[in-house]
Every structure is written in C-alpha cells, then in structure tokens.
N, C-alpha and C positions, 0 to 999 in steps of 0.2 A: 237873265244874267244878273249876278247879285251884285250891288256895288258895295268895293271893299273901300276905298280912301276914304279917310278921314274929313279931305278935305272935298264941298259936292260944286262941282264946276256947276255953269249957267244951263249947261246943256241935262243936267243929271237932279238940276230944280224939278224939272216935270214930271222925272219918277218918282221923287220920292214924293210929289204931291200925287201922285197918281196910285202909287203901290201903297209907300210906306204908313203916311197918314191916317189911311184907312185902315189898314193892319195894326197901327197903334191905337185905335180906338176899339177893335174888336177884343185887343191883349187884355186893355184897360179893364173893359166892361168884366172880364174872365179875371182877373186882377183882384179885385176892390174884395169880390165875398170869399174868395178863397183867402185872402191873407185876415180879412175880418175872423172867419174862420178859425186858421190856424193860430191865432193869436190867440185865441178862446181856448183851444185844446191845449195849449204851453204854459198855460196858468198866468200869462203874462198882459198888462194893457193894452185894450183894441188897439190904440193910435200903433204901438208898436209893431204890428202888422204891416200899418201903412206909412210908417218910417222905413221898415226893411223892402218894401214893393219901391217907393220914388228911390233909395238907396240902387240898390238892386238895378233900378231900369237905368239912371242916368250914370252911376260911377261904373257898374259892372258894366252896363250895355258899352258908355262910350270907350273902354280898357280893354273891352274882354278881345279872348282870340277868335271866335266866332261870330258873324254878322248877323245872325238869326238867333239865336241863344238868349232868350230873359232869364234872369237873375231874380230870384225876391225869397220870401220865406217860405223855406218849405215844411211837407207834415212830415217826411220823411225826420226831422230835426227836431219834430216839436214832442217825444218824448224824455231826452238827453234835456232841452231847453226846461220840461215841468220838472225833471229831478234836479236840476240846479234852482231852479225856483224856489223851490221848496227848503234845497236845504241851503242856498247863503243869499236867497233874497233876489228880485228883480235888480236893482242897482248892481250888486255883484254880478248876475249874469251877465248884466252890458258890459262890465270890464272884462270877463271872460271871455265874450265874442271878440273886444278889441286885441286881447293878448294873443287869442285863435286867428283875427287876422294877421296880425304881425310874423307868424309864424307862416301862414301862408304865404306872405310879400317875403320871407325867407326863402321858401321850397320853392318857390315860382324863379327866384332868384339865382338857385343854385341849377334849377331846371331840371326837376327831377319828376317831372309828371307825366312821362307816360309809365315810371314804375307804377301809378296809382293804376293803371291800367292790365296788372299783373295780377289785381284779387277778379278772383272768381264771380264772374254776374251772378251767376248760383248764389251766391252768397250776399250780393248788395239786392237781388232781387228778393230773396226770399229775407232779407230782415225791413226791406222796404212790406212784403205784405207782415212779417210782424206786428210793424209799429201800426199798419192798416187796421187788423186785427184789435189791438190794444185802443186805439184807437175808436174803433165804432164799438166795441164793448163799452169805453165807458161814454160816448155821447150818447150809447141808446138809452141809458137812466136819463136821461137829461130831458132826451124825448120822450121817457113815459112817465116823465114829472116828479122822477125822484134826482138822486145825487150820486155822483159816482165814487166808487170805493179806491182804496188806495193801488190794487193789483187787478190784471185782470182776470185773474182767478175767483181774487174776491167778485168781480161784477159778472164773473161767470155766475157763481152762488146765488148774489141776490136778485138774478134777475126774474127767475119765476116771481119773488114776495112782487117783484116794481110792476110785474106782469098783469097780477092779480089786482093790485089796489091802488092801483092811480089811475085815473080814469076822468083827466082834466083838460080845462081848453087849450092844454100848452099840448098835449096829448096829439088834439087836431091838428093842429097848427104843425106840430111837426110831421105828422101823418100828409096832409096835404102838400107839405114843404117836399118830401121823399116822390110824393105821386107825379107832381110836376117836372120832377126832374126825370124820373122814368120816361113819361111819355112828350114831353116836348120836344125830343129830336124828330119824332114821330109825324108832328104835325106838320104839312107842307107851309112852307111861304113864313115861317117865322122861326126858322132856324139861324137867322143874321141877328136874334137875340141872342145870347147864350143861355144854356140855360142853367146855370147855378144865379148868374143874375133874375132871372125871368122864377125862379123857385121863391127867390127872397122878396120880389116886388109881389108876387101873387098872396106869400102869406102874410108881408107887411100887411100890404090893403085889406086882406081879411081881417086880420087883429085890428085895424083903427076903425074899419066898417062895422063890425061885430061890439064894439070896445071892450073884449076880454082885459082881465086882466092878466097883462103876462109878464113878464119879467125883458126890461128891453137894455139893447146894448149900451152901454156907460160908455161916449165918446165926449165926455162936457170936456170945453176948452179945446178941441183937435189938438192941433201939432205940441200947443201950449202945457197939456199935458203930460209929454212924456219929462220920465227924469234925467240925470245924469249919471254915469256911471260912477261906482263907488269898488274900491280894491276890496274883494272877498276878507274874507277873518277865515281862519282855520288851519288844517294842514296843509301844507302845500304841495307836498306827494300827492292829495289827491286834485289841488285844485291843477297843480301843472296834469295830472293826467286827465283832467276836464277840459281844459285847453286844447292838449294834443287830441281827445275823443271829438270835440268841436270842429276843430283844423280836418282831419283825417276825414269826417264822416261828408262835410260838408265840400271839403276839397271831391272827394272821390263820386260821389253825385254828381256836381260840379261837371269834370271831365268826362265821368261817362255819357252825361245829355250831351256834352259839347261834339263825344264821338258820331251820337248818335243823330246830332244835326247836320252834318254831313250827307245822309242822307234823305235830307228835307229840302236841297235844293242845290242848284249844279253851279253855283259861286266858288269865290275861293275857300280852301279846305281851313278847318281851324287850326289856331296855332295853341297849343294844351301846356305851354310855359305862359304865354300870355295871358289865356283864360284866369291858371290858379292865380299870379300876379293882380290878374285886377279881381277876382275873389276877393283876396286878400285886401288890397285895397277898400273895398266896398263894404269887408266887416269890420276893418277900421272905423269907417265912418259911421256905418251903420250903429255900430258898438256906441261911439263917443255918440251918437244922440237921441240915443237910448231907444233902437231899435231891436230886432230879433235878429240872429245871424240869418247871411244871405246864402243862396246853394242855385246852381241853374235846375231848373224845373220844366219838369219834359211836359205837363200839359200844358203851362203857357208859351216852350218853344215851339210844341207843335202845331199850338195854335198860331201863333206869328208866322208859320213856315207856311201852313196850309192856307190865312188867310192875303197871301202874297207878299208878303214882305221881301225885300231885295235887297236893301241895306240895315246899319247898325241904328239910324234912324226911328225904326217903328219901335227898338229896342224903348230907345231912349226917349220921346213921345210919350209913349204908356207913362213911362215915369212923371212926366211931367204934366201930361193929365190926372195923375190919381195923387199929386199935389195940389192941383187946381181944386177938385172935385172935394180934395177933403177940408182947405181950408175955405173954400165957399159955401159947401154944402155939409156942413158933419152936423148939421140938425136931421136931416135927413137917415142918416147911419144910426142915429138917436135913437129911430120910430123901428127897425128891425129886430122884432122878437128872438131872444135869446137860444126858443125853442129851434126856431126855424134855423139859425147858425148851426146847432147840435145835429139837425137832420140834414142838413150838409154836407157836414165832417163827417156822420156817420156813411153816407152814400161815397163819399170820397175813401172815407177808410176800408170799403167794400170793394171799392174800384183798384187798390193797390194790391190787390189779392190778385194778378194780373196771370188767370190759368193759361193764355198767350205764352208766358214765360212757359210756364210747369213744360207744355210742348214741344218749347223750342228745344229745352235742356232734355227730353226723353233721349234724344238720338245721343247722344252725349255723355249717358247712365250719371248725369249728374242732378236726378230727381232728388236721392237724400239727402245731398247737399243744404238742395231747396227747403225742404220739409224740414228738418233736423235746425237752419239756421232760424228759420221763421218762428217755429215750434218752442226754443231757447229763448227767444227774445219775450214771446209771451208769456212764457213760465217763469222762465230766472230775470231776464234785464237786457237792454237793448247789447250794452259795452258785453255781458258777458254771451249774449248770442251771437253776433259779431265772431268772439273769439273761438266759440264752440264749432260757429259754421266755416271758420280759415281754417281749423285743424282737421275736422273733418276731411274739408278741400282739401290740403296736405296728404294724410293717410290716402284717399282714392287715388292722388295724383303718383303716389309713391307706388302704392300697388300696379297701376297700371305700367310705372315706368318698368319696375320687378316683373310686371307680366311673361309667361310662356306656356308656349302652347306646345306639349310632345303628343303627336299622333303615330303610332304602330300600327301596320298594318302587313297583313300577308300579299305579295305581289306574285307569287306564285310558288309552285311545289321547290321547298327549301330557299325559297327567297324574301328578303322581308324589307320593306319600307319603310324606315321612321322619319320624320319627316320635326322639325323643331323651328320655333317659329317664335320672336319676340327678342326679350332681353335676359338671357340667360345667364340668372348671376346665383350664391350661394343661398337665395333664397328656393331657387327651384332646383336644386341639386336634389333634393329629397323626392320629387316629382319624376325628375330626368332619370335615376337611377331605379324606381318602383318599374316606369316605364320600359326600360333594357333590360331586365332581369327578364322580364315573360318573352326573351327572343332563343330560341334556341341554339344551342353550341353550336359551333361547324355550320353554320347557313349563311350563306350571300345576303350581305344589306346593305342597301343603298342609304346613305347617310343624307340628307338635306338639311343645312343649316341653315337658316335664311333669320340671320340672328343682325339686330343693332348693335348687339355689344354681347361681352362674355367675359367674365371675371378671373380670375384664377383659381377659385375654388369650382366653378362648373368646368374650366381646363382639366384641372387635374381630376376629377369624379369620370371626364367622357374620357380622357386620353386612358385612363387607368384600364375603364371597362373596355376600351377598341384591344388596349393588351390583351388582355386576358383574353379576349374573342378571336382576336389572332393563332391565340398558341395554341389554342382549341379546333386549329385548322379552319377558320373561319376566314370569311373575305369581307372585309368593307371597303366601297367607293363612296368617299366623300368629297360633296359637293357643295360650295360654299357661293350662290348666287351675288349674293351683296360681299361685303367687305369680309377680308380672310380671317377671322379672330382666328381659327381653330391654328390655320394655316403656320402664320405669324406668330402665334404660342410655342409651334412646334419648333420653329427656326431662328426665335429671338427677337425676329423683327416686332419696333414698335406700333404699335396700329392708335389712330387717332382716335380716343374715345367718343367719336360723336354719330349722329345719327343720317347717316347717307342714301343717295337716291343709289339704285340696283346700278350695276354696271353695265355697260352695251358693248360688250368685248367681243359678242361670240353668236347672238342670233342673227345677225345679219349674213354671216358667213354662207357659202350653197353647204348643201348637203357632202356634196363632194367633195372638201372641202376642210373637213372636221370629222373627228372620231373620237368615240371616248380613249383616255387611255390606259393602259393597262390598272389592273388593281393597284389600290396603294399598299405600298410595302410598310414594312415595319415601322420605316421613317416616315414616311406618307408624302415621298417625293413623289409632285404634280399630281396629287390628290384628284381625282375627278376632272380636269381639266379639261377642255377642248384644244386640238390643237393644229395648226394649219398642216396639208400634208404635202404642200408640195411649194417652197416658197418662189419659185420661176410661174408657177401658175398664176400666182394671187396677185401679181401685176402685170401681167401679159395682156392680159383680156379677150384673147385670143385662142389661147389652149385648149386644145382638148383632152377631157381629164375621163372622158365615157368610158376608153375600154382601160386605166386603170388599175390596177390590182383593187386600189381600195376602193373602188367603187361599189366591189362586191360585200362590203362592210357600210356602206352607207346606207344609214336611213333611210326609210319609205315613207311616203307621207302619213301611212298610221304611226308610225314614229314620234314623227316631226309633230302632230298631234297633240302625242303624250306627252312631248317636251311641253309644249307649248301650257298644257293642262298644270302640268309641274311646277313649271317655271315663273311663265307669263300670268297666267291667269288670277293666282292671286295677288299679282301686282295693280292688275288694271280690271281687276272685278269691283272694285269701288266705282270708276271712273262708267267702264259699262252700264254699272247699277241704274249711276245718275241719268244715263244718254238711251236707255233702255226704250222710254216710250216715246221718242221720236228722232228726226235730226233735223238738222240744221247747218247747213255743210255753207260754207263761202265762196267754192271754187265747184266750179265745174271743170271737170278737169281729162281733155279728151287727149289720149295717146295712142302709140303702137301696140300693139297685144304683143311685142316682142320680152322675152323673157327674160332678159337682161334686163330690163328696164323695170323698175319697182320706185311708182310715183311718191311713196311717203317719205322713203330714203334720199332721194334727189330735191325735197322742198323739204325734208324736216317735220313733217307735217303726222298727225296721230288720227286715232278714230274719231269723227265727226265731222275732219276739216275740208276732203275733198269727195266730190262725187263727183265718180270714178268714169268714163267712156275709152272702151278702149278695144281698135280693130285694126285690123292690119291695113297699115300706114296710114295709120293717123287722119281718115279720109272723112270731111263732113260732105255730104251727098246734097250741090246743088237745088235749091228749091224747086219744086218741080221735073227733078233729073228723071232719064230712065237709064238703066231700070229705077222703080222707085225703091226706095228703105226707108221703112217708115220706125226701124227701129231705132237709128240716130234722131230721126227728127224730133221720137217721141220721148228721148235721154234727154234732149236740149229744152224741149218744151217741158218737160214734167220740171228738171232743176230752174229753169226759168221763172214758170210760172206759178207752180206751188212750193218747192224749195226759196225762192225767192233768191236766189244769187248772184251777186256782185261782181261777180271777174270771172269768165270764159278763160281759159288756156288750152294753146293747143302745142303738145310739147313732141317735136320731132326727133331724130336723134340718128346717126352718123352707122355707114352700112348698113340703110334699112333693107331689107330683101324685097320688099313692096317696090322702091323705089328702082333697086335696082333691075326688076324684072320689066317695069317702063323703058328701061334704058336697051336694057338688051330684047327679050322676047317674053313673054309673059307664060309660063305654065302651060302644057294641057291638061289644065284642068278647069271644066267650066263653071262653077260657081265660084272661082277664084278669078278668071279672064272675065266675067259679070262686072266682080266688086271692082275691079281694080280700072272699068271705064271710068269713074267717078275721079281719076287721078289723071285724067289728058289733061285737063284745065292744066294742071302744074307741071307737065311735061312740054305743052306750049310754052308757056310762059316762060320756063327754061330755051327753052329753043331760042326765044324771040328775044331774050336780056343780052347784054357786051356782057363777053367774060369778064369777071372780076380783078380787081389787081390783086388777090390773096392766091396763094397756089394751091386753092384745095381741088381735089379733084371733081369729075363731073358728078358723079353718085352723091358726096355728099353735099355739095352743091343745088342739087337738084333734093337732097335732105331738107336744103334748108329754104329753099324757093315753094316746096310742097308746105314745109310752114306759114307761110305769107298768105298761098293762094285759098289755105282752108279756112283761115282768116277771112280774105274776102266773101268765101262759100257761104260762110255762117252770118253773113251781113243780105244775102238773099230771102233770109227767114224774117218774114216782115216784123214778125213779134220782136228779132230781137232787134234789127235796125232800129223801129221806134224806140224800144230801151237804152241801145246805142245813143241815140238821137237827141234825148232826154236827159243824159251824162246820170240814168240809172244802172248801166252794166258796161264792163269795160273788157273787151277783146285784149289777151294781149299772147305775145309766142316765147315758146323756149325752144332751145338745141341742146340736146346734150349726147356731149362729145363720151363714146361709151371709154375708148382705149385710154382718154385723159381723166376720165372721170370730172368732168367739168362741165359745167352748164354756162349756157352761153342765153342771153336776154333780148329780143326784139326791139331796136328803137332806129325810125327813121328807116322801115325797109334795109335794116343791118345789125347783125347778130354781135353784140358787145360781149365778151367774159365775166360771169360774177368775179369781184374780186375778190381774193382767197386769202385767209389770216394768216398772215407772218412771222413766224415766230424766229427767236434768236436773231 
C-alpha cells in the first residue's frame, strides 16, 4: 500500500524507514551519473545537473501529484536546452526555464493537463528516440576522441574520419565505460549497484590506476559554482516560443511518466493538475539557481517504483542525498573521465530508441507516426519534428475517422449484397458510387449500413442511386444495425452526430417472433426493420405461437446463423479475437435446460463470463448418488479446479416440468425417471417444510426449495466444501420468475426480488 499523506503518523515512521529510505538510495545512486551526464550533453555546467536532480527530488517529489514519480533533468530536454545554449547563453537559459515554469504554475492552475494527454505517444515516443539518436551520434565522437559537429547529419559524415584516426586512451576508457554497462545486469549478486554508477566507478579507477591522461569532469566549487539567471537579449517571438517549447515539452513528459506510474504500484492514482503545478514550481526554482529544467523521468520513476518505494518520501530523499553527496564529496565527481560521461549518454541515447514502443504502436498502424516524428527531429530539429510528427498524427487520425469500407458481393442468382461499413462522408462518395455502379439493374440487394455517421453529400449520392435502382424495377431492403443515418435523412429527423454502441432492439426477440418486413418502398418506410408479430404474445409468456401462420415464415436456425454472421459477428469478432486462446469464466453457472431460460440475458452477462451447466431441473447429483453422473461432477470439478471460479450459482425458475413431474408422476420414460431420482432430496424437503406465509403455489414452491437443496448437494463434493470452507468460492441461488420476468436472489433460505429501475 503506498502512502499518500503528507503528513507520516508514528505508525507510518517504520515504512518509510523500511521501504522508502532504501528506495531513495537506490534513486540517488541511478541519479548522480545520469544528470552528470545530461548536463554534459546540454552544453551546460556539471553542477547544473545536480541543481535540477536535489530541485526535482525535493520541490517536485514533496508537490507532485504522484507518490512514486521523480522529477530531475532529463535527456529527453537536453537538445532544446544545447540550442538555447548556444544561442543566448547559460544565464539566459536559466531565466527561460523560470519564465517555462511560471507558465506551467499557470496550466496546472487553470487545470488543463490531461489535454497534454491528447498528443499522440507516437509522437512523444518517437521524438523521445530522436533526440536518443542525435544524442549518441554526437557522444560517439566524444568516445572516439574527437568532437562533435553542430548536426547530426554532420556527425553522421564525420564519423568514419573519427573511426579511422583516433585511437586514444579516452577511446578505452569509453569502450570499457559501454562494456560494463552492457554486461553488469548480467552478473549475479551485484545488481543492488546500478549500473551507470558501477560503469563510471570502473573507468574512474582505470583512468587514476593507469594515469591516462584524459580530459576530467570540471565540478570545482560544487553548488558554489552555478550562476544566476540573466533575461535573454533578442527577439522575443522567439524567446516566448522557447518558453512555451520548454513548458510544453517538459510539462508533456512530465504527465505521461506520471500516467505511466500508475502502474508501478497499487497506491493512490496521481493527480496530473497537481503534478504540472508542482513542475512548474520546481522549474521555478530550479531556473532561479541556475539549474537545468526539470521533467519526470521514467528510468528513475521506475526505478523508485521497482525498488519499493511506497511513499513521496524516497522521492524526496534522493533529493537530499545527491545534495549531501555533492556538497561533501564533488572532489570525487572531479576524478570522472569525461570519456566515460560520453559512453553513457551514448548507451542512454541507444536506450530511447525504445523498439518496445515501435510494437506496441504496430497494432495501431501508428508506426509512421513513430518513424516520420523521430526521423524529423534528426534531420530538421527537435521543435520542427514535434510539429511534422502532430500533423502527421492529425492527417492518419482524419483519414481514419473518413474511413469506409463498401463490400459487394453476389448473394445469389439476381441478388446482391453490399454491405458499408465506417464513417460515410463526401470523402468516400467516389468509392460508394464506383462500388454500385457494378450491381445490376432490376436485382434484389440487401443494403447493410453499419455506418458512425453519414454526411449529406454520401445521403444524397446513396439516396440518388436507391432511385434510380428502383425505377429500374429493382428491390432494396435496407438495414441500418447501429444508428438510423440513412433512415433519419429520409424523414428529417435529427440524428446525434456521435459514435454509438449497436443497438439491442431485436436479437433477443425468438424467432417466432420477428420477420423481415416487406421491401422498402419508394419512401423507405420501415426499411428493413424487425418487427414483433403478435403484441398479446410478447407478454404472455404463455402463448403459443407453434402453429401460427407466421411461423411458417420463420427462420431456421441456418438463418438465425447468417444473421448472426451479418450482424453480430463483426461487432464482437474483436472481443473473440482477444478471448480466442483461452477462458476464464467467474461463475459457474448451473440451470434448467429449459428453453425459455437464456442465462446471459437474465445476468447481463457476455462471452467469457459464465460457464454454463445445464440439465433438466437444475439437479447436482449427490456425492456418491446412484445412479452415478459423472458428468456434472466433472462440469463442477473442471470450473473449480482448472477454471478456477469464484461463485457457483444455481438458478431455478417458475413452472419447471422437472419439478412438476416430482409433484405429480414422473414420465415413462426411463432415462428420464433415472435422472430425476437425484431430485427426492428436494421433493422431501418440500414435503417436511410449514407452508410459507406467501401464496405461491406448490410447483413453484418446490421451484424454489429444489434451489436450496442443490445448494446443499454441491457442499457434498469435498473439493468444493474445502473451498466453501476456506471463503475461496461462494454458493449462491437465483429464481426466476419466467411470466414476471424477474429474478429473484437467495438470502437466508428466502428468495428476495432484484430490484428493478424506476423510471418517471
């Protein structure tokens, strides 16, 4: 459990000395060489590194909206940070990160940060492996002893000459820097180092053991040396859009880790106006003392996540060790070869290249995104890949909302099926119409709209061509699954532009029940429609509708198939997809084989959620019974013991024939008078109960007394008693009432009614 207060009671001392403590030493240690690091790659003062890390860990950690989320410099940031370097100076950039936080203590303000949650990961991902890219291009001159160029086009060019002719001991240094890092995850029992720290102690000690001479980090004076911020000189069009690039880049980092720490442990959820807020705060400060802007950073939150951290504590710790560490020890920071910081970054810059993403985004078709924003950022500039990769994102998102799909197809001699499928607006009119042209005059077609939407220019293109197909002596029956566009076009009525779940108006219906109905006319009154045929039946419960007229009009189950193939199937051929290689069902769920009774419609419930047992009257067959059946035992024990399920239900239900054949005489028929000895238990047990004070009659009474007793039946199976026993699986009973259509719940040996929503 994560603790969220601020404030830590006497009781909540132990954790954090227990969890957090040691979590903020593990941050620390992961801490200290990554920000030494990115401080190198920004063109900016080591100490600045480690102004934005104590910043970062103590004003972001104790603000932020997340208890697990560290805050410090990131590399994501440090190519924005060298281009302002460069062009108005380190002092000007510290005032840029404070004017960048002030604007974030605004957006956190007005609370407007999960729109940062609207850009595309495609696109924060793939400028994140950009700046990666850009990145280890130019530390690898660094590590083969030469200097890095101004582009990474350019360090693409020079890098065979740096290939060829440098061949120095900073060369090693950084070679052995990259090797350790590679394989010290690798080695058992000393993985509680880290290893970017464990990279940099290895080639320290080489370079002081060896005494190359190498080029070492420039920490003289620690904290002492950073400057103060100074207001930029220049245009201000560009410096305010440095600002907002700053705010924007680092805010959106920021809350995406913040989402993404979420699930890194099961505390409270973060709050993402709070987070940018204390951002914002934190590059305030950061800024005013002349640190590096701050951003949350997913290898050190996962590190804090993964090495137990439970509060905001270990956040804030880190912080206040890699203060301690710098102002005791920055002689030590002194002796770390420059080389070896370069083969860091560079392995870091490798590591944002993160082909996990490229993966995830495949299912998505959001790879171009990826490639196309990362790709921009390397060739033109961070700010203008950025924009290249939202527009992109834009155009896909558009086309896809424009997406449709027209299928024609021959359904039989002079019949023809199109079938239209998406958002049907004047961009696919040119599509929809190539498509109906190849149907022949005069033939029967079955229309399927199964549209989100449809514009008035695709209205008037279909409604034109159904004319003209008409006059032609032709017949269309159209059918509108989802929402009516076509329908509603026709009639005036206004249809809500938005994107709706299918309607359930009509497969629940029996077959009996429902008919298509006629062609649509000219008008296209009741279009396709289903419609009930006999309104006394559909609340009787009772009727018989067998011998019918339209019976002989009804469906057959190869039919009822095809519907299903038509209709259903691409609704929930996703959902299939996913549940394809296994299940995992909650409920066992044993009833009547009575065919009124359909267990998904009576609990609400879809494919995966119940597995299913179902015989006439509902009967679990005593442990040990004779005769025996070992095929209920072996329903209960397979969901038991390899489905692993949670709740037994055993749902009876009102004029059972099972039951009432107890009552009065049982069938001659003998594998029927067999099964139905398994149902004395509950015909005693009726016998032996006081009438009830309710007036129901004995049948269904003895409905609902056979529920109780299979109940107890299924506490005979030792396997599931123990589980009973253990409060791993829980027994419980329903009734439902057929002619009321209501179910009724088991508690206390007494059948209570769900209660039913009220409306008006």
């Amino acid at each position: 459990m994560t603790i969220s207060d601020d404030a830590i009671s006497r009781r909540n001392w132990k954790s954090v000395l227990q969890h957090d403590v040691p979590a903020s030493l593990v941050v620390f240690l992961v801490a200290v060489p990554l920000s030494l690091g990115i401080a190198v790659a920004s063109g900016a003062p080591v100490a600045a590194g480690l102004v934005a890390a104590v910043v970062g860990g103590v004003v972001a950690g104790a603000l932020g909206g997340s208890v697990v989320q560290v805050s410090g410099p990131a590399a994501g940031l440090s190519l924005v940070v060298a281009e302002l370097v460069h062009t108005y100076g380190w002092r000007a950039t510290c005032a840029i990160t404070v004017m960048a936080g002030v604007l974030q203590l605004g957006l956190g303000w007005l609370k407007v940060a999960r729109a940062a949650l609207g850009v595309s990961p495609a696109v924060v991902h793939g400028m994140l492996a950009g700046v990666g890219v850009v990145i280890a291009l130019s530390q690898l001159h660094i590590v083969l002893g030469g200097s890095p160029q101004r582009s990474a086009l350019e360090n693409l060019l020079e890098l065979p000459a740096q290939i060829l002719a440098n061949h120095t001991h900073g060369v090693v240094i950084g070679l052995l820097t990259i090797a350790v890092l590679l394989v010290w995850g690798r080695i058992p029992r000393v993985r509680a180092v880290p290893a970017p720290l464990a990279a940099l102690m290895v080639a320290t000690l080489t370079a002081a053991a060896t005494g190359w001479d190498l080029t070492k980090v420039d920490l003289k004076g620690g904290f002492s040396s950073v400057e103060s911020p100074l207001m930029p000189q220049g245009d201000w069009h560009a410096i305010a859009g440095a600002v907002l690039l700053v705010a924007l880049l680092a805010g959106v980092e920021s809350l995406l880790t913040c989402v993404a720490s979420n699930r890194l442990h099961d505390g409270p959820r973060a709050d993402l106006d709070r987070e940018l807020t204390a951002q914002g705060a934190a590059n305030v400060v950061s800024g005013a003392l002349g640190g590096l802007p701050v951003a949350g950073v997913v290898v050190r939150t996962t590190t804090n996540a993964r090495a137990g951290a439970r509060s905001r504590w270990s956040t804030v710790l880190h912080g206040v060790w890699v203060l301690l560490f710098t102002a005791g020890f920055a002689w030590m920071i002194a002796l770390i070869p420059l080389e070896a910081l370069a083969a860091l970054l560079l392995f870091i810059g490798v590591q944002m290249v993160n082909l996990g993403h490229v993966r995830n985004l495949r299912s998505h078709r959001e790879i171009p995104v990826y490639f196309v924003t990362m790709g921009a950022v390397v060739v033109v500039g961070l700010a203008e890949g950025v924009a290249i990769g939202l527009g992109l994102a834009a155009l896909l998102a558009l086309r896809r909302l424009a997406w449709v799909s027209v299928d024609v197809r021959q359904a039989g001699e002079g019949r023809w099926r199109v079938v239209v499928t998406g958002s049907l607006t004047f961009l696919g009119v040119p599509r929809l119409t190539e498509a109906l042209r190849g149907i022949p005059a005069g033939s029967a077609v079955e229309l399927d709209l199964h549209l989100d939407f449809m514009d008035n220019a695709a209205f008037e293109a279909l409604h034109a061509w159904r004319l003209e197909h008409e006059r032609a002596g032709g017949v269309i029956d159209v059918d509108e699954p989802h929402n009516e566009w076509y329908s509603a076009a026709i009639s005036g009525a206004r249809v809500n532009p938005v994107r709706i779940p299918p309607r359930h108006d009509r497969w629940w219906l029996p077959w009996a029940y429902r008919r298509r109905s006629r062609p649509m006319g000219s008008r296209g009154e009741g279009a396709g429609s289903y419609e009930v045929l006999r309104a006394n039946g559909a609340g009787g419960g009772h009727d018989d509708v067998a011998g019918t007229p339209e019976r002989q009009g009804m469906p057959d189950l190869l039919e009822g198939t095809r519907e299903f193939q038509r209709r259903t199937a691409p609704m929930v051929r996703p959902l299939l997809h996913r549940m394809a290689r296994g299940q995992s069902p909650s409920h066992l769920f044993i009833t009547c084989a009575d065919s009124r009774i359909v267990p998904n419609i009576i609990t609400a419930s879809g494919p995966g959620d119940l597995f299913t047992l179902r015989n006439i009257g509902n009967l679990v067959p005593r442990a040990g019974s004779v005769p025996t059946d070992d095929s209920v035992a072996a329903t209960i024990e397979y969901a038991v013991q390899v489905l692993e399920v949670r709740t037994i239900t055993v749902c009876g239900h009102s004029g059972c024939g099972a039951m009432a054949a107890l009552l009065d005489e049982v069938p001659d028929l003998p594998a029927l008078r067999d099964w139905l000895r398994h149902g004395r238990q509950s015909l005693a047990r009726f016998v032996a109960e006081e009438r009830p004070e309710d007036d129901a009659g004995p049948l269904d009474r003895l409905c609902r007394v056979n529920v109780i007793q299979q109940l107890d039946n299924l506490r005979t199976h030792p396997f599931v008693d123990s589980l009973v026993r253990a409060g791993r699986l829980e027994l419980t009973g329903l009734y439902f009432d057929i002619g009321a259509a209501r179910v009724h719940v088991l508690e206390h040996e007494r059948f209570t009614p769900v209660p039913e929503l009220r409306t008006g």
